[in-house]
Kinemage of the C-alpha trace (Angstrom):
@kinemage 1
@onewidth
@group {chain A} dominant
@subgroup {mainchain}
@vectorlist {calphas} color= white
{ca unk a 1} P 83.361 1.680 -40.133
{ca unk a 2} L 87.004 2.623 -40.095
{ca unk a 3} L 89.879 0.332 -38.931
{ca unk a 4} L 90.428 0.655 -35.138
{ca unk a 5} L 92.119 -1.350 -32.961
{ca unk a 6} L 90.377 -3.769 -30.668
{ca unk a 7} L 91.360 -2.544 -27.512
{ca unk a 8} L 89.171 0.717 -28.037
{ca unk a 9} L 85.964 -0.800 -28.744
{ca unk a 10} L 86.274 -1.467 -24.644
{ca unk a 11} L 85.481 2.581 -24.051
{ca unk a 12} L 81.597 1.077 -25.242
{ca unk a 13} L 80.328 -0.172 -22.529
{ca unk a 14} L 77.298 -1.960 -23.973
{ca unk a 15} L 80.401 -4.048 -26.179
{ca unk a 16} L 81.569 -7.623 -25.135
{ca unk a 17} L 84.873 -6.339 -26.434
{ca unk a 18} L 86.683 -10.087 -24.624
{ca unk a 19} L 84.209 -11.748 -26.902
{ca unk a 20} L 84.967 -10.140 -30.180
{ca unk a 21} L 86.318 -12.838 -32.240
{ca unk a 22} L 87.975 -10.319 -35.162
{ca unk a 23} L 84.272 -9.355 -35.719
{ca unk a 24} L 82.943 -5.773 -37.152
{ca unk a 25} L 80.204 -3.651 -35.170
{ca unk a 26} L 77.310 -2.788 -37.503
{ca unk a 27} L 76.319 0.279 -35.563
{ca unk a 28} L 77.869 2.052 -32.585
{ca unk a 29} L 74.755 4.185 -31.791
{ca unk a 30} L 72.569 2.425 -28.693
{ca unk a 31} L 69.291 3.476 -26.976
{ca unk a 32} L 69.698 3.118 -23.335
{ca unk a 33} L 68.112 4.065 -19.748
{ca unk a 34} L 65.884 6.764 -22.235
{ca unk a 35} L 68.887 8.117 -24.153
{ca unk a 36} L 70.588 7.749 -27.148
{ca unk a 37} L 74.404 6.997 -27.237
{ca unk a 38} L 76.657 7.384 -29.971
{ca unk a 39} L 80.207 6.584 -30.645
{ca unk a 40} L 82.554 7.868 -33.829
{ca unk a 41} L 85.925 6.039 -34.822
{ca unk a 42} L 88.415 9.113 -35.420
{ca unk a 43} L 92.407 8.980 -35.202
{ca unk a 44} L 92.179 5.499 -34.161
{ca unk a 45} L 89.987 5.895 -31.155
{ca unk a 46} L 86.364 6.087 -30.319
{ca unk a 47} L 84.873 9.157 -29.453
{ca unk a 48} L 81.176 9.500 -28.088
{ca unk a 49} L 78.944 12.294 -29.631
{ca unk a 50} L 75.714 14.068 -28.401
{ca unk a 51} L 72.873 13.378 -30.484
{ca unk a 52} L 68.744 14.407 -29.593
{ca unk a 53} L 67.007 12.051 -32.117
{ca unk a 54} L 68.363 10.110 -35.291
{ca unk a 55} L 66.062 10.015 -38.345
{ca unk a 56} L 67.542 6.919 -39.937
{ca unk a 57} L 69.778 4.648 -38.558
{ca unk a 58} L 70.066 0.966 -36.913
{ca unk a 59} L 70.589 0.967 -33.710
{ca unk a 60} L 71.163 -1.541 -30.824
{ca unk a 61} L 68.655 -1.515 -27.451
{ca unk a 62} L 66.699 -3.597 -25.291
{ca unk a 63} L 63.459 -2.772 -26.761
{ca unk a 64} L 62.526 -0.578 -30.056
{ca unk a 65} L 62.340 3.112 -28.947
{ca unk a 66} L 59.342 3.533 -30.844
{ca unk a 67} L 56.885 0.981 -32.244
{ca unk a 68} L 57.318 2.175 -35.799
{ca unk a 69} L 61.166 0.755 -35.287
{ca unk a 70} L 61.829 -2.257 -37.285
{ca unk a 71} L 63.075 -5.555 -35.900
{ca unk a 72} L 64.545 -8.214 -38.760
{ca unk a 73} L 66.093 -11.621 -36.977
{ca unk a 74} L 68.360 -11.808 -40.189
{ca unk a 75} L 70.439 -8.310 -39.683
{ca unk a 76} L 69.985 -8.569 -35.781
{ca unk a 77} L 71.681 -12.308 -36.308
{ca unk a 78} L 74.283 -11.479 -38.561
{ca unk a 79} L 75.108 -8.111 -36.758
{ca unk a 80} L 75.371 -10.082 -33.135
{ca unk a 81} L 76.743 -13.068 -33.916
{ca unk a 82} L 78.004 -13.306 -37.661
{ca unk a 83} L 79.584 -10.193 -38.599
{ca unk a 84} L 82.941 -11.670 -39.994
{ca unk a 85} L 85.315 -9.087 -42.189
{ca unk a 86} L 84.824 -12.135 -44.848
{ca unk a 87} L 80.868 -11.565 -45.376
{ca unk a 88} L 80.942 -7.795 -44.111
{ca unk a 89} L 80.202 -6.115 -47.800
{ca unk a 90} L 77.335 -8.910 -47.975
{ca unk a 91} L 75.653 -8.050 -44.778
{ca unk a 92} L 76.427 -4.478 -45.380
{ca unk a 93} L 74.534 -5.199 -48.732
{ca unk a 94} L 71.738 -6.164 -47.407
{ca unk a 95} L 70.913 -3.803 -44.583
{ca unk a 96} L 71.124 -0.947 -47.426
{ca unk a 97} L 68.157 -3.007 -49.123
{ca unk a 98} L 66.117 -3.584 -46.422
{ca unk a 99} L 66.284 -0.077 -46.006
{ca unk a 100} L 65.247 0.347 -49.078
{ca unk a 101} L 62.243 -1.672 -49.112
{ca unk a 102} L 60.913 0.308 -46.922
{ca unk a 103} L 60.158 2.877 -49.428
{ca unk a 104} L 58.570 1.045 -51.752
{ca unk a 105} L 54.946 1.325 -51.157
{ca unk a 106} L 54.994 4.872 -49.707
{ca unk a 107} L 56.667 5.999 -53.377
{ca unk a 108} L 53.459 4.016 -54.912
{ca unk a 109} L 51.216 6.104 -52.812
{ca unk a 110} L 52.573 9.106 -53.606
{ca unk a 111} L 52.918 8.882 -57.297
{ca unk a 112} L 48.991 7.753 -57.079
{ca unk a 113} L 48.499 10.909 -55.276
{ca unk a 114} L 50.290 12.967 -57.351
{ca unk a 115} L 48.873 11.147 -60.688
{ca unk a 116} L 46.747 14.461 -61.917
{ca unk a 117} L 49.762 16.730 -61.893
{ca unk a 118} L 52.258 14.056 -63.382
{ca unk a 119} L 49.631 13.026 -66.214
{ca unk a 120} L 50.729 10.484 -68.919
{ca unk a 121} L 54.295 10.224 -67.707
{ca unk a 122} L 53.281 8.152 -64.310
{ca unk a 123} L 52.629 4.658 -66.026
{ca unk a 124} L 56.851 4.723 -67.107
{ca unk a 125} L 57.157 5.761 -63.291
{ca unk a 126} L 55.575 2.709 -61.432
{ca unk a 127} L 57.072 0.380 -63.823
{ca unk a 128} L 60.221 1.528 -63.066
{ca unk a 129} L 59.403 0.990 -59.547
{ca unk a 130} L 58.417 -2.631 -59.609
{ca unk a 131} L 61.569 -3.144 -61.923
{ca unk a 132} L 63.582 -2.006 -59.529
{ca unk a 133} L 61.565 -4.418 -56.532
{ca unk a 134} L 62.186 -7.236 -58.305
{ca unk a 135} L 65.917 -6.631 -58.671
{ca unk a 136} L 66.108 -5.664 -55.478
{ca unk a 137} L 64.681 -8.679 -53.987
{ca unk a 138} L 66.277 -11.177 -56.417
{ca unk a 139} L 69.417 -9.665 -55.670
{ca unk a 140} L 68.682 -9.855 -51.598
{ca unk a 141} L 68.319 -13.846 -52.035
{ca unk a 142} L 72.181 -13.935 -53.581
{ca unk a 143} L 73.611 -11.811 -50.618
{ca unk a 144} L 71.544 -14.029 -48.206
{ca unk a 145} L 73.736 -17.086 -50.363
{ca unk a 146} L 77.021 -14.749 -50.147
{ca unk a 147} L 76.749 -14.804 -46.205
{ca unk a 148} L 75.723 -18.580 -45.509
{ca unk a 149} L 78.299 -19.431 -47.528
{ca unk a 150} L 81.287 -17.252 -45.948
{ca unk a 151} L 79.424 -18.972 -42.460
{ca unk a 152} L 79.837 -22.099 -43.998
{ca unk a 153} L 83.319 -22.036 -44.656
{ca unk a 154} L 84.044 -21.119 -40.890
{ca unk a 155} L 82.012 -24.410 -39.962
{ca unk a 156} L 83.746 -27.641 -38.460
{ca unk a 157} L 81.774 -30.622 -38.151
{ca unk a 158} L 81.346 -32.596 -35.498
{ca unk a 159} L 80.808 -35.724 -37.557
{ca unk a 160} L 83.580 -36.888 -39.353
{ca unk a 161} L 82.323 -38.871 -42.017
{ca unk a 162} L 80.702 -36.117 -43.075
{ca unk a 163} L 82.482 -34.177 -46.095
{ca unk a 164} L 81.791 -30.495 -46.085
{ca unk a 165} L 82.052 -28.609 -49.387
{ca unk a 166} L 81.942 -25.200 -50.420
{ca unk a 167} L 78.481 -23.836 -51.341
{ca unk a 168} L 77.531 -22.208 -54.685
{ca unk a 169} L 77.960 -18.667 -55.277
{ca unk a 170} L 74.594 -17.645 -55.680
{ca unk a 171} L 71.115 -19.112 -54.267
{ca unk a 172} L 70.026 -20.224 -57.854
{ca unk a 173} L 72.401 -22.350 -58.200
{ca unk a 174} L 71.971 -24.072 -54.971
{ca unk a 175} L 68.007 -25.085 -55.220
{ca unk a 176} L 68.904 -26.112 -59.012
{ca unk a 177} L 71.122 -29.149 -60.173
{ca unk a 178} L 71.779 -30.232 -63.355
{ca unk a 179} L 69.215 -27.721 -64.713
{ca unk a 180} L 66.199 -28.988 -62.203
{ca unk a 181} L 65.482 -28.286 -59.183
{ca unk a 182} L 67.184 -30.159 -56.153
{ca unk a 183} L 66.026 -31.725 -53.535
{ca unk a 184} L 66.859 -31.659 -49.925
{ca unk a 185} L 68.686 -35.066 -50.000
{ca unk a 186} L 70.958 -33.732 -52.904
{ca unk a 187} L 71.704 -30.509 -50.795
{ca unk a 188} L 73.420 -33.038 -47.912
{ca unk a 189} L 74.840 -35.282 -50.092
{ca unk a 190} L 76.640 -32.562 -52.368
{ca unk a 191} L 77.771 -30.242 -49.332
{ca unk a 192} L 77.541 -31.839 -46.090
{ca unk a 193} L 74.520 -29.870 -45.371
{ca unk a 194} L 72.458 -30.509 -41.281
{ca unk a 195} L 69.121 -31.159 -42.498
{ca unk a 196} L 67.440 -27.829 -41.412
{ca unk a 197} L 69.749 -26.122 -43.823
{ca unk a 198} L 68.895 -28.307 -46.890
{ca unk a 199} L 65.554 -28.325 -46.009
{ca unk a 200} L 65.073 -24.350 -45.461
{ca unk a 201} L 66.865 -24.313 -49.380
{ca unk a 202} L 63.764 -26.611 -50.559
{ca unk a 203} L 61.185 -24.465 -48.692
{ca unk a 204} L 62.576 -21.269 -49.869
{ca unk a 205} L 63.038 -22.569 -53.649
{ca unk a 206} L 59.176 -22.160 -55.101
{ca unk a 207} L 58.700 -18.259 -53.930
{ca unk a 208} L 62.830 -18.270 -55.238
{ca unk a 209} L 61.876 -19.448 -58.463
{ca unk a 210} L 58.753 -17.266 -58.951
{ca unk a 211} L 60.357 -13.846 -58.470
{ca unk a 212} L 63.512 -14.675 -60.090
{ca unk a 213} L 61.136 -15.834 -63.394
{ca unk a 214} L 59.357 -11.950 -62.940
{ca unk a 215} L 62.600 -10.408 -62.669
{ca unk a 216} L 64.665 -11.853 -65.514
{ca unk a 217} L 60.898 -11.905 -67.968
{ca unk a 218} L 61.367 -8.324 -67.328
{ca unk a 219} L 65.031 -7.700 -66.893
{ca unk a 220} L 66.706 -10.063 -69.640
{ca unk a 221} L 63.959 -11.271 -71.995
{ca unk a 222} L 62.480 -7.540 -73.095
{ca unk a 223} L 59.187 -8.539 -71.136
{ca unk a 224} L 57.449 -5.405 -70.139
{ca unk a 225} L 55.124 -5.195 -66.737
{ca unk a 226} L 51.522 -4.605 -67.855
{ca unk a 227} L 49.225 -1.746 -68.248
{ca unk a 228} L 48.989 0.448 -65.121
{ca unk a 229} L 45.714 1.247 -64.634
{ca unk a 230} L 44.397 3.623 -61.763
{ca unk a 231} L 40.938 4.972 -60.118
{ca unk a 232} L 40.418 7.026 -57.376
{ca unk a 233} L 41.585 4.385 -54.671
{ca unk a 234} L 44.109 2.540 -56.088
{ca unk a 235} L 46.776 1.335 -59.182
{ca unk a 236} L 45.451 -1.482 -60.984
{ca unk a 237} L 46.785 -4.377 -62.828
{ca unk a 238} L 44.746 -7.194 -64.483
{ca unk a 239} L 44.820 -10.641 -62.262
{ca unk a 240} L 45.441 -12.391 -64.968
{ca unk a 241} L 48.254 -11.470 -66.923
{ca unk a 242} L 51.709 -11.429 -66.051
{ca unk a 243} L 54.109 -11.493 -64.108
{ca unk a 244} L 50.812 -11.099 -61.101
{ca unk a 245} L 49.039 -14.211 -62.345
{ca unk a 246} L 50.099 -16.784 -60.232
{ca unk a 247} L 49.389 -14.844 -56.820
{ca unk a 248} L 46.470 -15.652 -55.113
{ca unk a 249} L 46.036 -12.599 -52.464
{ca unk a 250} L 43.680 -10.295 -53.391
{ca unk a 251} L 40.327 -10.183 -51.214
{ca unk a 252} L 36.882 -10.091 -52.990
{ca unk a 253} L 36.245 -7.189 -51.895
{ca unk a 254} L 39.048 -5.347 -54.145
{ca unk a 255} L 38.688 -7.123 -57.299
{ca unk a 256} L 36.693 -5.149 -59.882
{ca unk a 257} L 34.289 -6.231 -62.542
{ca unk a 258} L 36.583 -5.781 -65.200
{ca unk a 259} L 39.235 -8.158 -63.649
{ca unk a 260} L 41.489 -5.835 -62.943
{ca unk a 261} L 42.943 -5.874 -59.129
{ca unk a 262} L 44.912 -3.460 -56.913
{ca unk a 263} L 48.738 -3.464 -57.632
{ca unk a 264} L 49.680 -2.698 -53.794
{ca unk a 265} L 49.434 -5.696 -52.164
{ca unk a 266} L 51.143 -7.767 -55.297
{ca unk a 267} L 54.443 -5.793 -54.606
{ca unk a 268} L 53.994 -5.645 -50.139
{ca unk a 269} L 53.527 -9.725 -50.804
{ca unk a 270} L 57.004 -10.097 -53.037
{ca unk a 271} L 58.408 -7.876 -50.416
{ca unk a 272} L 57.224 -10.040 -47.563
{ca unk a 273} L 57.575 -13.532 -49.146
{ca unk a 274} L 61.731 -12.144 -49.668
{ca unk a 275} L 61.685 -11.193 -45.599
{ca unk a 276} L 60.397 -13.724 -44.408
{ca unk a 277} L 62.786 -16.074 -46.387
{ca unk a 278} L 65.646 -14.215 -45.017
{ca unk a 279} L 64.333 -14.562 -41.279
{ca unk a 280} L 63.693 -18.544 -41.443
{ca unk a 281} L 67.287 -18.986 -43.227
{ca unk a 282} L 68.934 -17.103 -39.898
{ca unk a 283} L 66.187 -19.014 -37.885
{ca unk a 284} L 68.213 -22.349 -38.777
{ca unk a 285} L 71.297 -20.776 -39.038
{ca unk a 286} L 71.010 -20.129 -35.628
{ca unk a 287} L 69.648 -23.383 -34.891
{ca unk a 288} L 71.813 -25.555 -36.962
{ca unk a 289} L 75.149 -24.275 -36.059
{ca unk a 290} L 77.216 -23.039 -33.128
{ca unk a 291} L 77.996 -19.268 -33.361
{ca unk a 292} L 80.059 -16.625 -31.083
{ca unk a 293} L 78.170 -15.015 -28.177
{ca unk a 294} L 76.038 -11.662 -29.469
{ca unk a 295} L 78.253 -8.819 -29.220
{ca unk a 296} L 76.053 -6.164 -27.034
{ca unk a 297} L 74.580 -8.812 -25.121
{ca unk a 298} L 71.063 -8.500 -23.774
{ca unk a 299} L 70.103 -5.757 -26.978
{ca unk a 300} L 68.790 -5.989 -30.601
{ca unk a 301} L 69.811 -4.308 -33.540
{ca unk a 302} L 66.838 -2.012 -34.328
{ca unk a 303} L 66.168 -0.048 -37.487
{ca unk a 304} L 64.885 3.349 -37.425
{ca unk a 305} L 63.883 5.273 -40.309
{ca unk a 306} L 60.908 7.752 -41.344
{ca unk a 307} L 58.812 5.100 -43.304
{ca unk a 308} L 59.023 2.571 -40.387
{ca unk a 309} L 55.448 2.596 -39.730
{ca unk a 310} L 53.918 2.536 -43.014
{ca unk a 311} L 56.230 -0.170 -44.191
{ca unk a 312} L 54.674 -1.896 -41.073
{ca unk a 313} L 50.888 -1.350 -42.080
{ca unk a 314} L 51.661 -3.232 -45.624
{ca unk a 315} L 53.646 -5.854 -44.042
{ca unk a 316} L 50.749 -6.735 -41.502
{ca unk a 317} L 48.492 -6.913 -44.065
{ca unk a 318} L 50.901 -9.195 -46.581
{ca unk a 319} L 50.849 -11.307 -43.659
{ca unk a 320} L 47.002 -12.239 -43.373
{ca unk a 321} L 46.926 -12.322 -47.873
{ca unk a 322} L 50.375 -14.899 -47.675
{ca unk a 323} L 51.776 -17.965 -46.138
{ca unk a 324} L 55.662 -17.037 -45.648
{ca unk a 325} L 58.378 -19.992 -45.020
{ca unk a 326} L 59.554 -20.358 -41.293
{ca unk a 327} L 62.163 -22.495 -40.199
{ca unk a 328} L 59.677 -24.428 -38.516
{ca unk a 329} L 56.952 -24.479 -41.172
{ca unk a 330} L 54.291 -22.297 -39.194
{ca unk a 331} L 53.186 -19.072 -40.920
{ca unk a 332} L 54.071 -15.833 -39.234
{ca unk a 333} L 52.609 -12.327 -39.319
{ca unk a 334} L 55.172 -10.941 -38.339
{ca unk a 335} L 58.821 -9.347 -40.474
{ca unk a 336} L 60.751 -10.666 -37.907
């Protein structure tokens, strides 16, 4: 959003504008009393526009206008109580790929559909699509690091004795030390980490480690993803070669003779298991240490877009096939 001074973000009424602390608003458009509400930045003030229905946008309300909206605790956190200037191109970051996860498993669907008129060329298209998943969602866990760590630095402890050090530039190098992996007593010793923290860096390292082995086997080290398969229902891929042959999801049901499995729920799982990693890290966040007030208090930040509810289908179902982290250890159906 464009630079504007302070004193206009008062003419939004559903603003704590006393409470701003020099933070950004992620979104200016609100659903309220059955209406939708938008405000533009021009010429240094805010202006409110008329607008009937948005196709894609996040948006700030009480409750999701329609129950193909999507709620994430990570963007809603960051947007309400986090959103310094110092971590804004992170957290911008990272909406944009949430976004874009969404469209994931729809593109599969339709390139299955559309297999007979594409022919021999759709095999180069879904590996370019899972490619591009595991980047995504590698790269999501070091703008995740890029925003605890900005967070960090704002952070005064309460306990003196405690030294406080910068954090590491990018996730890998937090869950790994001297070439192994860490453990959650290293984490507090080496940064003055509250236990939750370190602990949500240990519980997050094993699914961490995993995708960021499938991404740089296929990325860096000229591995290419298997033979794509198909039949009538589904893409296949063989359960037993890699980078798929360490997940454990697939029901009975959908395995054929011939070993081979659908690829679907391999690539909903990654995208849940990365989700639900995000939400328990703003889970203790939150928990751990002492933010501003939200800024539009008594809303969420929603996201609306056209795949909403199909994203939600495969999410639900990743649920039941995985166990995700939590910041309290329980396993959660839900993306929030």
């Amino acid at each position: 959003m464009a630079q504007i001074d302070s004193s206009q973000v008062a003419t939004i009424p559903f603003i704590d504008s006393v409470r701003l602390h020099g933070r950004f608003l992620s979104s200016t458009l609100f659903y309220d009393d059955n209406r939708w509400r938008l405000w533009t930045a021009a010429d240094g003030r805010f202006f409110e526009l008329k607008i009937v229905e948005p196709l894609e946008m996040f948006y700030f309300a009480r409750d999701a206008q329609s129950e193909h909206d999507l709620y994430f605790h990570l963007l809603d956190f960051v947007a309400q109580r986090a959103a310094f200037p110092d971590v804004k191109h992170a957290i911008t970051g990272m909406m944009d790929d949430f976004l874009n996860l969404t469209t994931t498993v729809p593109k599969i669907e339709l390139l299955h559909a559309s297999r007979a008129k594409i022919g021999h060329g759709i095999n180069r298209m879904v590996t370019t699509e899972i490619e591009y998943l595991f980047s995504i969602c590698r790269g999501l866990f070091d703008l995740l690091q890029e925003v605890i760590g900005g967070l960090w630095n704002r952070v005064q402890l309460r306990e003196p004795s405690t030294v406080k050090k910068p954090l590491k530039k990018s996730f890998n190098e937090m869950v790994t030390y001297e070439g192994k992996p860490t453990t959650r007593e290293s984490l507090q010793a080496r940064f003055g980490l509250p236990e939750m923290l370190a602990d949500m860096y240990i519980r997050t390292s094993g699914f961490f480690r995993d995708l960021r082995q499938m991404r740089d086997n296929l990325v860096h080290r000229g591995t290419s993803v298997q033979t794509i398969f198909s039949d009538d229902h589904d893409f296949l891929i063989s359960g037993h070669l890699r980078p798929f042959e360490s997940m454990a999801i697939w029901r009975d049901e959908e395995k054929r003779p011939n070993g081979l499995v659908p690829l679907l729920p391999a690539l909903s799982t990654m995208i849940y298991g990365t989700l639900s990693a995000c939400g328990a890290f703003s889970h203790a966040l939150e928990a751990t240490i002492g933010f501003p007030t939200p800024l539009v208090p008594e809303m969420r930040l929603f996201l609306r877009c056209p795949l909403g509810e199909r994203f939600l289908v495969s999410m639900r179902d990743s649920g039941v096939r995985a166990t995700p982290v939590t910041a309290d250890g329980d396993a959660t159906a839900s993306s929030e």
